[in-house]
PyMOL commands that place a pseudoatom at each C-alpha (Angstrom):
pseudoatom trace, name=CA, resn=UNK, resi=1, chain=A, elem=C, hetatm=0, pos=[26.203, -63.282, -9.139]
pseudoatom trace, name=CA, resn=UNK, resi=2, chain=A, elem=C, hetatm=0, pos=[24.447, -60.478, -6.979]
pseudoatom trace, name=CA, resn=UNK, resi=3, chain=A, elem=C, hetatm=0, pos=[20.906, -60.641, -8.000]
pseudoatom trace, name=CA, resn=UNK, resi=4, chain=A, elem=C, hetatm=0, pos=[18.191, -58.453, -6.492]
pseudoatom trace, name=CA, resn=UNK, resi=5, chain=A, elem=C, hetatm=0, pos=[15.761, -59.939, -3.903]
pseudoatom trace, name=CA, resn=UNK, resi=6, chain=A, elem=C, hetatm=0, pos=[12.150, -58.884, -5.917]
pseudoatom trace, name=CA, resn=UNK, resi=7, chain=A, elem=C, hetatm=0, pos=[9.636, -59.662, -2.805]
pseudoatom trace, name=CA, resn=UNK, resi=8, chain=A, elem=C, hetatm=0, pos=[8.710, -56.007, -1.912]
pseudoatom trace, name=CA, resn=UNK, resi=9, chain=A, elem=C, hetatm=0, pos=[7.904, -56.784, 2.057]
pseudoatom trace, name=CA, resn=UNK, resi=10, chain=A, elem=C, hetatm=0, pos=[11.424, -58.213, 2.321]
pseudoatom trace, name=CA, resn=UNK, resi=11, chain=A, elem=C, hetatm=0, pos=[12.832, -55.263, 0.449]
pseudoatom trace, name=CA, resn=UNK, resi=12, chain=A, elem=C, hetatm=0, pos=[10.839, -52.322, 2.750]
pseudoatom trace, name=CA, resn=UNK, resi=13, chain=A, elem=C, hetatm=0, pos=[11.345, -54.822, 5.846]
pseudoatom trace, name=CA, resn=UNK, resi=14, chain=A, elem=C, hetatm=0, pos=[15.064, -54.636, 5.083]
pseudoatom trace, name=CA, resn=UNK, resi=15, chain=A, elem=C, hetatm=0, pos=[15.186, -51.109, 4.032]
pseudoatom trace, name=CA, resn=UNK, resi=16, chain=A, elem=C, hetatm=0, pos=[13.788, -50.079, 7.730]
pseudoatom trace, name=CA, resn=UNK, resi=17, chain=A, elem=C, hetatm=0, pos=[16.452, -52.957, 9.359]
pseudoatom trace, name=CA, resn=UNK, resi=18, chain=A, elem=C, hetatm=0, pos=[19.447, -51.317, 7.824]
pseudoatom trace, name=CA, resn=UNK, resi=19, chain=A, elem=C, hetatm=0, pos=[19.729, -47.944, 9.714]
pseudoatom trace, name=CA, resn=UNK, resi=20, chain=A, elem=C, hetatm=0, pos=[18.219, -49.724, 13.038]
pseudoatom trace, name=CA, resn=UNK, resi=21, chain=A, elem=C, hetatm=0, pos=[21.051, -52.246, 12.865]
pseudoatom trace, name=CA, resn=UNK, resi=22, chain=A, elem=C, hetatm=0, pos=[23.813, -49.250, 12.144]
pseudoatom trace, name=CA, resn=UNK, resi=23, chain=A, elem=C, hetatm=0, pos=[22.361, -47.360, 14.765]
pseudoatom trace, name=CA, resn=UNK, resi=24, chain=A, elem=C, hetatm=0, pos=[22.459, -50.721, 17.216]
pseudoatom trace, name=CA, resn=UNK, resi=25, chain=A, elem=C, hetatm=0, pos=[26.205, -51.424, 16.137]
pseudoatom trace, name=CA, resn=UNK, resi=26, chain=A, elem=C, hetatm=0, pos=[27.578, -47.848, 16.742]
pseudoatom trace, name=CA, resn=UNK, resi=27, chain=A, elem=C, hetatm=0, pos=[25.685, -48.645, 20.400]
pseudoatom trace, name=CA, resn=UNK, resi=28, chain=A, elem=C, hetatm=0, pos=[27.761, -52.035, 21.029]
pseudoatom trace, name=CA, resn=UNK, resi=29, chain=A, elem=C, hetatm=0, pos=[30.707, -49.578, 19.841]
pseudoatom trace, name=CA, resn=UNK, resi=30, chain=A, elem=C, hetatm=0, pos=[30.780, -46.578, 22.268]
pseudoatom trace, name=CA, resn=UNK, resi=31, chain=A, elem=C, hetatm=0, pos=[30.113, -48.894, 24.884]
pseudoatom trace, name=CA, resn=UNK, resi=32, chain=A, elem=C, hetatm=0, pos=[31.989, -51.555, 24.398]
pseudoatom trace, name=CA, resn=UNK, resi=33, chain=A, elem=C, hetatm=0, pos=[33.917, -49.750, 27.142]
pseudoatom trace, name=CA, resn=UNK, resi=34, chain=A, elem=C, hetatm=0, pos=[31.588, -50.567, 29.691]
pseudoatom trace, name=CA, resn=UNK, resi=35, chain=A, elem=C, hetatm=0, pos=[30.220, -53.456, 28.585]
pseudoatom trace, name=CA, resn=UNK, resi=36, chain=A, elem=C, hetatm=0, pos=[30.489, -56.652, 26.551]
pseudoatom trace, name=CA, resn=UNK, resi=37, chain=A, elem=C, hetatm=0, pos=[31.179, -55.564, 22.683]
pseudoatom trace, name=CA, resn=UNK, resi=38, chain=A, elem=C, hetatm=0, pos=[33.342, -53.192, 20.794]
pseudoatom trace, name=CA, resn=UNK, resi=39, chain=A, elem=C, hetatm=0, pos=[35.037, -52.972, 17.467]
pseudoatom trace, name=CA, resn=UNK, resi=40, chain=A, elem=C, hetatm=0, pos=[34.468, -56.944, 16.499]
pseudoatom trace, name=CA, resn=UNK, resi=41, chain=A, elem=C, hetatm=0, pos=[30.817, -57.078, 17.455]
pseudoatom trace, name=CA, resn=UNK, resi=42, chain=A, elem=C, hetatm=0, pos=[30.026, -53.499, 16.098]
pseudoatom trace, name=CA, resn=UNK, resi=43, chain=A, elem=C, hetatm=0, pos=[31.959, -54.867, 12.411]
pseudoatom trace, name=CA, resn=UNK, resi=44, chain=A, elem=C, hetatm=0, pos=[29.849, -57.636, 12.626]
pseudoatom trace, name=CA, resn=UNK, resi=45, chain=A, elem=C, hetatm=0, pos=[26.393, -55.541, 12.091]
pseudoatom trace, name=CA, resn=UNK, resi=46, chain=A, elem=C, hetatm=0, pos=[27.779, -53.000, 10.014]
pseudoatom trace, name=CA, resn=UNK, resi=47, chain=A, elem=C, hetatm=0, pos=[29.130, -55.807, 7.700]
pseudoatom trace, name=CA, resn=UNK, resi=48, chain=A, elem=C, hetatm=0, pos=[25.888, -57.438, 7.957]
pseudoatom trace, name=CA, resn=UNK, resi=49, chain=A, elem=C, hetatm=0, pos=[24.058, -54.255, 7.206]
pseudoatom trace, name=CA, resn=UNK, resi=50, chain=A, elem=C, hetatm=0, pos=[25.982, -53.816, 4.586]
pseudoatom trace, name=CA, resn=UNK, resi=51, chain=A, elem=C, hetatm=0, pos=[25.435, -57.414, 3.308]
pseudoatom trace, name=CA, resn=UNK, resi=52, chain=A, elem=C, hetatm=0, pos=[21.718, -56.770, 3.558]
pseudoatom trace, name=CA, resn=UNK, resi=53, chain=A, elem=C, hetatm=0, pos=[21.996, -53.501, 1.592]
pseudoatom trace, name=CA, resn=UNK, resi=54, chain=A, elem=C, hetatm=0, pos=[23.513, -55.046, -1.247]
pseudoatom trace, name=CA, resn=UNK, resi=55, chain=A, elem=C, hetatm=0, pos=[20.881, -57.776, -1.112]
pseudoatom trace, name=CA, resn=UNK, resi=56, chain=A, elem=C, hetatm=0, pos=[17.814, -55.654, -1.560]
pseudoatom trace, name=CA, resn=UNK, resi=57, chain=A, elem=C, hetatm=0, pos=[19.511, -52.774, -3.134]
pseudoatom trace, name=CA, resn=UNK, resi=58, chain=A, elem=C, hetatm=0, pos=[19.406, -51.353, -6.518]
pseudoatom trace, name=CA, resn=UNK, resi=59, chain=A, elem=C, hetatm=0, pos=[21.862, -51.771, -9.148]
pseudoatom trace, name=CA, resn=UNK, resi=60, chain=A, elem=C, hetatm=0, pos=[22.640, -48.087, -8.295]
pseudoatom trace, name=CA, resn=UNK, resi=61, chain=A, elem=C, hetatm=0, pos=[22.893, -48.527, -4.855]
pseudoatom trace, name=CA, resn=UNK, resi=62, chain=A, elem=C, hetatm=0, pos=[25.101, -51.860, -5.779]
pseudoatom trace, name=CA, resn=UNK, resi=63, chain=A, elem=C, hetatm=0, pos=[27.268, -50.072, -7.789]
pseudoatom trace, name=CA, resn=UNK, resi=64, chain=A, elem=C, hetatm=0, pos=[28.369, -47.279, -4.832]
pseudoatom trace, name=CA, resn=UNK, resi=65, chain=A, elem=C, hetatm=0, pos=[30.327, -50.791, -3.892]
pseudoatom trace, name=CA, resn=UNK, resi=66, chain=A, elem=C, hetatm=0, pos=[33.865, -51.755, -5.209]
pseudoatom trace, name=CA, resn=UNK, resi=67, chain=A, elem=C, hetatm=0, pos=[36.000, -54.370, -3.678]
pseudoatom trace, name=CA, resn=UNK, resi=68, chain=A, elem=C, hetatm=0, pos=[38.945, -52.182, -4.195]
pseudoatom trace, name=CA, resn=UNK, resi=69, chain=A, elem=C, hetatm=0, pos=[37.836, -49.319, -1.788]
pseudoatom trace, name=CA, resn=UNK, resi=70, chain=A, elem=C, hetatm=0, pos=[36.526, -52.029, 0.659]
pseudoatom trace, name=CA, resn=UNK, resi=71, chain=A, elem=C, hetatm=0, pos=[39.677, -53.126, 0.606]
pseudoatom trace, name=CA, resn=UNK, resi=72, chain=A, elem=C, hetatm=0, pos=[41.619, -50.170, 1.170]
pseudoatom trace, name=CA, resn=UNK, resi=73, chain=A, elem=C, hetatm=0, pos=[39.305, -49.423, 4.293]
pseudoatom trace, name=CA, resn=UNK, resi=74, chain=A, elem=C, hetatm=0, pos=[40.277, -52.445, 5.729]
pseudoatom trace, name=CA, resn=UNK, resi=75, chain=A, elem=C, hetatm=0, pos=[43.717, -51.355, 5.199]
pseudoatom trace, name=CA, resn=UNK, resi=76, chain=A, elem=C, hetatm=0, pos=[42.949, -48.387, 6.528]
pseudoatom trace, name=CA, resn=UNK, resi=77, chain=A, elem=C, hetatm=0, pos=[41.808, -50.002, 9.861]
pseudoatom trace, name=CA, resn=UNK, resi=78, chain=A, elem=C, hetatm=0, pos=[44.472, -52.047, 10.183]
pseudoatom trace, name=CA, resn=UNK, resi=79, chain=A, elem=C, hetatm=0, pos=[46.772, -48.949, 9.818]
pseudoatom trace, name=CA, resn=UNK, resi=80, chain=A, elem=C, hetatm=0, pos=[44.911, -47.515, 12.670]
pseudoatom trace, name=CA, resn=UNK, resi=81, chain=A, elem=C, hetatm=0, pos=[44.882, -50.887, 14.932]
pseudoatom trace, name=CA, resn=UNK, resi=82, chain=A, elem=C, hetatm=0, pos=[48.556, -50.970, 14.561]
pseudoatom trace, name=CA, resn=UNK, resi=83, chain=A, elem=C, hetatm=0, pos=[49.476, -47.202, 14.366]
pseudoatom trace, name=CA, resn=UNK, resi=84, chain=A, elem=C, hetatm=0, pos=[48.049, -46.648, 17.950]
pseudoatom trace, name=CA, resn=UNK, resi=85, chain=A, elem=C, hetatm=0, pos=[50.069, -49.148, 19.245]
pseudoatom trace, name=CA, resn=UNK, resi=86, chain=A, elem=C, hetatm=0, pos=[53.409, -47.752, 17.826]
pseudoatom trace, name=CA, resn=UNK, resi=87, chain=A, elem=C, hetatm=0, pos=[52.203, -44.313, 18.872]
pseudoatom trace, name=CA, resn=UNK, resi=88, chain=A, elem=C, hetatm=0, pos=[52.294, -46.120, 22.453]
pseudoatom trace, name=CA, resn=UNK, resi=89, chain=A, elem=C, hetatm=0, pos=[55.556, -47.797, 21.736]
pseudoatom trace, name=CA, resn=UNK, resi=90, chain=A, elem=C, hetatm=0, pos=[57.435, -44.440, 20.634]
pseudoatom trace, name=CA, resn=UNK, resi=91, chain=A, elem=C, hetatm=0, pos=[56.228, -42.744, 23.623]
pseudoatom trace, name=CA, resn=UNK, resi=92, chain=A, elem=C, hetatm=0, pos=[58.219, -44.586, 25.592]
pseudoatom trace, name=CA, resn=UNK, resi=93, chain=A, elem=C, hetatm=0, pos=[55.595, -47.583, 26.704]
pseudoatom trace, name=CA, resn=UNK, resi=94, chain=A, elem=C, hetatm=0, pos=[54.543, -50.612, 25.816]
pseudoatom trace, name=CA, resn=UNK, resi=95, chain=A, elem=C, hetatm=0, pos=[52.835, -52.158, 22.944]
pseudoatom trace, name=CA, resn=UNK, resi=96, chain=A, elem=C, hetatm=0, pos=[49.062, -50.781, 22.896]
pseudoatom trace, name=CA, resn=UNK, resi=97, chain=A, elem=C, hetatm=0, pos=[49.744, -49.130, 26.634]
pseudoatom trace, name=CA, resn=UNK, resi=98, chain=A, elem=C, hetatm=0, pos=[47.648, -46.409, 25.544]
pseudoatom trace, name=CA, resn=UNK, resi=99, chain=A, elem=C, hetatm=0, pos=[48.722, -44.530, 29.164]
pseudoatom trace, name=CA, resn=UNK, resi=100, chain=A, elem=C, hetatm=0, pos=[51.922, -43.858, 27.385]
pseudoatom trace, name=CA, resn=UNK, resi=101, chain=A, elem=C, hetatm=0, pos=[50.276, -41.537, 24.381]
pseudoatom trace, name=CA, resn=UNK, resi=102, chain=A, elem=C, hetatm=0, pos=[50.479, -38.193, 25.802]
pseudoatom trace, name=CA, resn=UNK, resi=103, chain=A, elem=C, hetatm=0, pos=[48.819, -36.368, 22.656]
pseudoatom trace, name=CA, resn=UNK, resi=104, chain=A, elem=C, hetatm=0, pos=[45.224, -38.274, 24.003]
pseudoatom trace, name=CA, resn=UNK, resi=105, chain=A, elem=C, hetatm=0, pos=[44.727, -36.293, 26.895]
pseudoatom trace, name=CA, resn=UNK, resi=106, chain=A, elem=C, hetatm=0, pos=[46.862, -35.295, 30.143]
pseudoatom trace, name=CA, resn=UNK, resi=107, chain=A, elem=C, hetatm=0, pos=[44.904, -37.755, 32.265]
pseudoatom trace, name=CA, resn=UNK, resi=108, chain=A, elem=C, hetatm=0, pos=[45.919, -41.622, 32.238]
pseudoatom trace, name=CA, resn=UNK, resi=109, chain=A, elem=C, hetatm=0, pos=[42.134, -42.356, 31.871]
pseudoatom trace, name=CA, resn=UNK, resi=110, chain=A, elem=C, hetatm=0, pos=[41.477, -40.330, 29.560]
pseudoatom trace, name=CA, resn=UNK, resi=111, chain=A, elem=C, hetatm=0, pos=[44.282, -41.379, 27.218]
pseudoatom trace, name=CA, resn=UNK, resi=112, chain=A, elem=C, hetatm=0, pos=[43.076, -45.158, 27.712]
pseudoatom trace, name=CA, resn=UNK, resi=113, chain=A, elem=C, hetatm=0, pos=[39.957, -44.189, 26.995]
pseudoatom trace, name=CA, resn=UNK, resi=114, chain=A, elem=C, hetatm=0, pos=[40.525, -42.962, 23.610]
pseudoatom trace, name=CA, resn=UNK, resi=115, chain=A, elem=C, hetatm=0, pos=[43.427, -45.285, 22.877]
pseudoatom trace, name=CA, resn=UNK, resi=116, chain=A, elem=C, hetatm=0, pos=[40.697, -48.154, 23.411]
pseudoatom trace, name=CA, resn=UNK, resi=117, chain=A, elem=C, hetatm=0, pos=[38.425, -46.412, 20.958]
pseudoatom trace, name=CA, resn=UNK, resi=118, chain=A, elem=C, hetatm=0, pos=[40.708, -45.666, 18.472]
pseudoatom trace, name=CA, resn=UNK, resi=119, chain=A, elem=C, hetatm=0, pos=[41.763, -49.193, 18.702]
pseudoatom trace, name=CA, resn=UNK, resi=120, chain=A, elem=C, hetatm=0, pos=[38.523, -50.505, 18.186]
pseudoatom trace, name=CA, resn=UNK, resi=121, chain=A, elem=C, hetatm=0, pos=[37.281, -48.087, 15.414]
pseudoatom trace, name=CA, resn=UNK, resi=122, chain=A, elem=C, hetatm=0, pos=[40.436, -49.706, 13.550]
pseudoatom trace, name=CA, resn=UNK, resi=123, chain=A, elem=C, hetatm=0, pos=[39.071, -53.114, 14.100]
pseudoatom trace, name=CA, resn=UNK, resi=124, chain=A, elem=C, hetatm=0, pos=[34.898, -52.221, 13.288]
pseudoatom trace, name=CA, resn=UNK, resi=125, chain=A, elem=C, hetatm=0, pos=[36.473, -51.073, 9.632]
pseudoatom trace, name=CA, resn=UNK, resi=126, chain=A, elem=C, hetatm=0, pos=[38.798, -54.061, 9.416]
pseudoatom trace, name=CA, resn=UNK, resi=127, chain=A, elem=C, hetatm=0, pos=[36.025, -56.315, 10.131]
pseudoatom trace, name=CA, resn=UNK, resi=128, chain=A, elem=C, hetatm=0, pos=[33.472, -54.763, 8.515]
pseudoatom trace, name=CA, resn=UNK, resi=129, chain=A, elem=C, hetatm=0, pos=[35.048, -54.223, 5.546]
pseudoatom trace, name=CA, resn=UNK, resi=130, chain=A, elem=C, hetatm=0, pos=[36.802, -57.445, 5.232]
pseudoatom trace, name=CA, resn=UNK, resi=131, chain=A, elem=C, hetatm=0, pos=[32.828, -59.435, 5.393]
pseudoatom trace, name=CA, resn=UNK, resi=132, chain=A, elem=C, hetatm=0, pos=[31.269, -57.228, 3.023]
pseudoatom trace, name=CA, resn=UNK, resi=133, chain=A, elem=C, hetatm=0, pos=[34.896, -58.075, 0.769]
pseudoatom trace, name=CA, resn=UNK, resi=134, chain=A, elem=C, hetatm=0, pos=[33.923, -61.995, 1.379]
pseudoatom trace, name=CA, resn=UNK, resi=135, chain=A, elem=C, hetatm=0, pos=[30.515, -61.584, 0.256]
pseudoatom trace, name=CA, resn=UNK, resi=136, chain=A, elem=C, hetatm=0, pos=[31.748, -60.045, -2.948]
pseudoatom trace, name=CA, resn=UNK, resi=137, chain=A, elem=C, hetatm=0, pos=[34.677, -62.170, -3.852]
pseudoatom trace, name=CA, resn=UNK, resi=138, chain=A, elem=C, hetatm=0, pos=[31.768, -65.084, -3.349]
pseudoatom trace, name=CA, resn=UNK, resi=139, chain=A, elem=C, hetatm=0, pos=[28.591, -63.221, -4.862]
pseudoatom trace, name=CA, resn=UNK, resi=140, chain=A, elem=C, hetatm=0, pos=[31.111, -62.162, -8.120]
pseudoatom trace, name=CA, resn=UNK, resi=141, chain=A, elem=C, hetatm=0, pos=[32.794, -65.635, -9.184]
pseudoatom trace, name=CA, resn=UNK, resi=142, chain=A, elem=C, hetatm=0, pos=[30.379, -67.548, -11.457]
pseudoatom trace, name=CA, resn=UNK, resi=143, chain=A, elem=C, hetatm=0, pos=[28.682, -70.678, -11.479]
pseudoatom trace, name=CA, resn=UNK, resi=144, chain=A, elem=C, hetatm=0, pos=[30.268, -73.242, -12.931]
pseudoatom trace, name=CA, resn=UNK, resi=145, chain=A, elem=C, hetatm=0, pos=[27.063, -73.784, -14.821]
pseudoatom trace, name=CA, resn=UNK, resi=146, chain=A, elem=C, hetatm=0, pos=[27.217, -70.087, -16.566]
pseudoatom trace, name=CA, resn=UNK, resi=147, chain=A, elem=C, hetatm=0, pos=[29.431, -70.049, -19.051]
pseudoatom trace, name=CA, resn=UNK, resi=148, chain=A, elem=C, hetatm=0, pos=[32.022, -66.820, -19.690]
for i in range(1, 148): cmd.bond("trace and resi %d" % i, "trace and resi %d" % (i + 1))
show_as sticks, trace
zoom trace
């Protein structure tokens, strides 16, 4: 079971980690472009941010969490992974040739540009959601000590 972390440092140490770590992810995002990172590294530390927030967290704040609308997010960002890619494929190119997608832009760098970060925003929910799903499924099933 989720159970509160009581230690107050760890609690107001966390509570100023959470929005640093967000803000770090959504920089490994936007430049993932340029540099190493992107959607999987970025879903990492929102996931773990997440994670963390549901550690030290309220039973309010817990409860703004359900497994079923984590779940559909991931959906979601699978839906977008994939739907960019078809949008490239019925354009008349390849499989995620985001050149193809003329409704991105009239240059060809431009419309790989935000092909890529569509792409990727897809894959930050997908992973994202799909950890903070994880921690649920294994912070919900009981002990085999506690009995129904």
């Amino acid at each position: 079971m989720i159970r509160r972390y009581d230690s107050l440092i760890v609690q107001r140490i966390a509570r100023l980690l959470i929005p640093l770590i967000q803000i770090f992810a959504l920089y490994v995002f936007f430049h993932g472009h340029y540099s190493p990172g992107g959607g999987f590294q970025a879903g990492v530390l929102i996931g773990a941010s997440l994670i963390l927030k549901l550690l030290v967290g309220s039973v309010k704040e817990r409860e703004e969490f359900s497994v079923k609308a984590e779940f559909v997010m991931a959906t979601l960002g699978v839906l977008i992974f994939l739907g960019i890619g078809i949008c490239a494929l019925s354009s008349g190119g390849r499989f995620f040739d985001y050149g193809a997608i003329g409704a991105l832009g009239k240059e060809i760098a431009m419309r790989r540009y935000w092909g890529i970060l569509i792409a990727e925003g897809g894959v930050l929910m997908v992973v994202s959601m799909t950890l903070v799903v994880i921690f649920h499924v294994l912070a919900i099933t009981p002990d085999e000590d506690e009995q129904p």
